[in-house]
C-alpha positions, 0 to 999 in steps of 0.5 A: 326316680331311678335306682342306681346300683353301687358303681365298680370300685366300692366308692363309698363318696356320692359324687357326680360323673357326669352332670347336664350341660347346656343344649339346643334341642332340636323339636320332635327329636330325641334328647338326652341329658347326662346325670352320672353319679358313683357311690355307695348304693342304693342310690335314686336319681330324680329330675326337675324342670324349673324346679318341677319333678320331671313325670316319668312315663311314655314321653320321659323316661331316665335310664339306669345310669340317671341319664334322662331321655325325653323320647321327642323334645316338644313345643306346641304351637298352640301353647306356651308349653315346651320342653325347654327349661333349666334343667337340674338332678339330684342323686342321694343314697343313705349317706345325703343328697347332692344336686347338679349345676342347672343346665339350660335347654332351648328349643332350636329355632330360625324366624323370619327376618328382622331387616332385609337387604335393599336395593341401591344404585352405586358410582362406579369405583365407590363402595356399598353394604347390604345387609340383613338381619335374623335372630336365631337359636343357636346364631345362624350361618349367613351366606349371601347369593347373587342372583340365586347362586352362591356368591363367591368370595374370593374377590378381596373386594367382597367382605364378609362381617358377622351378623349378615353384613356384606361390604362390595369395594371398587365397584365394577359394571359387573358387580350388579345383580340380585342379592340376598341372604341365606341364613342356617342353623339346625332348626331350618333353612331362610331366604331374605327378600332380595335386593338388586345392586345397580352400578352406575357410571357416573364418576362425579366428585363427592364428599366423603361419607362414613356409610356405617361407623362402628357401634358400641360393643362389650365382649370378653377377654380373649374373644375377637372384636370387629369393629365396623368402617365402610366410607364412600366418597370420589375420589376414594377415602382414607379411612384410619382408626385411633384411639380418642384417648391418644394411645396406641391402638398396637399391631400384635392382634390387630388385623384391617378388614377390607377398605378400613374394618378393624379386627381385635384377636384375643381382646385383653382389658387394655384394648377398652376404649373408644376407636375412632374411625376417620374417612380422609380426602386424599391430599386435603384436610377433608375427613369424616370421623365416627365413634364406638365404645368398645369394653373388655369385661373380664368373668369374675373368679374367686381370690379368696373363697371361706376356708372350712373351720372348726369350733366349740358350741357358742364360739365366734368365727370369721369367714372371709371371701374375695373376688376380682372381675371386671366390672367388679363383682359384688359378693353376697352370702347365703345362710341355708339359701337365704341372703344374709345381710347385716340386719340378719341377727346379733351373732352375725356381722358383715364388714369390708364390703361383704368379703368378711362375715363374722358369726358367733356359731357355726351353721351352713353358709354359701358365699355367691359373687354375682357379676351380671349374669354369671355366678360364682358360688362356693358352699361349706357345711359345718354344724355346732360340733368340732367336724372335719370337713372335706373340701373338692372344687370343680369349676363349670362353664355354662354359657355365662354362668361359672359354678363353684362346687365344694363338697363338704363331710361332717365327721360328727355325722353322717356325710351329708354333701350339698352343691350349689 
């Protein structure tokens, strides 16, 4: 806990400055968390992890602006303990209590390889993929190297997909070698085993072969999408995409990677769908085709959220609540962090899918929209006596997870401010 002074200005609204954001911590080095708050003083801040109290002391400490300092972030190797976590702090004075959005903490790492780059012998002229994979936190950079050096890509025929995929067209004599991956984050350094290309000389007539297709794929509006087709066969394939549902795939963002890749920039709803990647014969009717799913999901927000209401001891209200999202989000309400639901109690009712809750009182409610993993949530306070109440929105990105703070003031008492 940490007394904190009255800020310049003589703000008299308990109100966060600055609040935690989402990290990677980086083992035995410092970490530092922001929680700033104004208002009228004294005012303590205190942490938790988990829904823990933070303990104060040699290895934590919270510094006089309610910023938390963990002298040297830790997990050790001969337990699950770690200092990562949700993260969350709580700044209250005479006037009430307001809690931060939670803000997730995570240990950098970089293990060992899942899959390696192996070895393959390729016609001359045709085409091959290596690729390796490694999961890391935060996603690593991957660079590949022939025989131990840096391999350059300048060479149009060498591209580069993410996630350790490399495609080599038009192979020449020369393209052999050993290659393997070089994965990177700030956690540390990792080699693959290596793999030795061989390139052959034989120019024999083949079929033509979809070596990867693309794989089914979810991303986000506005996010780029790449969509994965490498074909081989002699002589060379033509590979062309489409739509299995017959529309147009477009040309605005539409970008061909390599030999036959298809890149979608700033990915909207109307890009959902199936592609189909087709490896043709040239001059014949020969083709092989593949398929992948891709879907646009759109976050959810808030059309509509409850608007604060005033009203006499036994009186009804109705609060409504709506959101739109793709996949459609659902909407649930909160009475002092508990669920309601139709059976909560005679003076409360839910209709028209859970966006309208009609209540005889008037006691403190929290409508939430779940979507997945991501959250909305906006907060009204009142009480069983006409109140003013104040209402200040503040949208919050964290990973996939968008808050909806409203501040709430009674007037019939003293302010009391609550966050979700």
């Amino acid at each position: 806990q940490c007394p904190l002074h009255q800020l310049a200005g003589g703000a008299s609204e308990l109100a966060f400055l600055k609040e935690p954001s989402d990290v990677i911590a980086v083992r035995d080095r410092p970490l530092m968390l922001d929680c700033q708050v104004e208002g009228e003083g004294p005012i303590s801040v205190t942490w938790r992890r988990n829904g823990v109290a933070v303990p104060v002391g040699a290895r934590a400490s919270v510094l006089a602006n309610g910023t938390l300092l963990i002298e040297k972030f830790s997990k050790r190797r001969e337990s699950d303990e770690s200092d990562a976590g949700v993260y969350d702090c709580s700044a209250e004075n005479r006037d009430g209590r307001i809690v931060s959005r939670k803000a997730r903490v995570q240990l950098a790492s970089l293990p060992k390889f899942l899959t390696h780059p192996e070895s393959v012998a390729v016609d001359e002229g045709g085409v091959t993929r290596l690729t390796c994979q490694v999961n890391g936190i935060p996603e690593a950079s991957i660079t590949w190297e022939k025989n131990l050096s840096p391999l350059s890509t300048e060479d149009t025929r060498y591209t580069l997909l993410p996630h350790g995929v490399l495609q080599i067209s038009g192979l020449r004599r020369g393209d052999g070698g050993s290659f393997r991956c070089v994965a990177t984050n700030i956690a540390n350094i990792r080699y693959s085993r290596e793999a030795l290309l061989t390139v052959t000389g034989s120019r024999t007539y083949k079929e033509p072969v979809i070596l990867s297709g693309p794989r089914n794929l979810t991303i986000t509006v506005h996010e780029t999408a790449i969509l994965e087709c490498i074909a081989t066969g002699n002589p060379r394939p033509i590979v062309s995409w489409s739509r299995l549902d017959g529309r147009s795939i477009g040309v605005e963002g539409i970008q061909v990677l390599g030999t036959g890749n298809l890149m979608i920039s700033d990915a909207s709803l109307q890009h959902s769908g199936v592609y189909v990647c087709s490896a043709n014969r040239p001059g014949t009717r020969i083709r092989r085709t593949a398929l992948g799913r891709l879907v646009v999901q759109a976050p959810p927000e808030f059309l509509q959220w409850p608007q604060s209401v005033s009203r006499p001891p036994g009186g009804s209200a109705v609060l409504t609540c709506s959101a739109q999202g793709v996949p459609e989000p659902h909407i649930i309400w909160l009475k002092n962090g508990k669920i309601l639901s139709p059976g909560s109690g005679n003076n409360v009712k839910l209709t028209n899918n859970n966006t309208c809750v009609t209540l005889i009182s008037t006691p403190t409610l929290l409508c939430v929209t779940f979507y997945k993993s991501t959250l909305y949530i906006s907060q009204h306070k009142a009480n069983n006596r006409y109140c003013f109440i104040l209402l200040l929105i503040y949208i919050i990105y964290m990973f996939d997870i968008i808050i909806l703070h409203i501040v709430l003031q009674d007037s019939s008492h003293n302010p009391y401010h609550s966050r979700g």
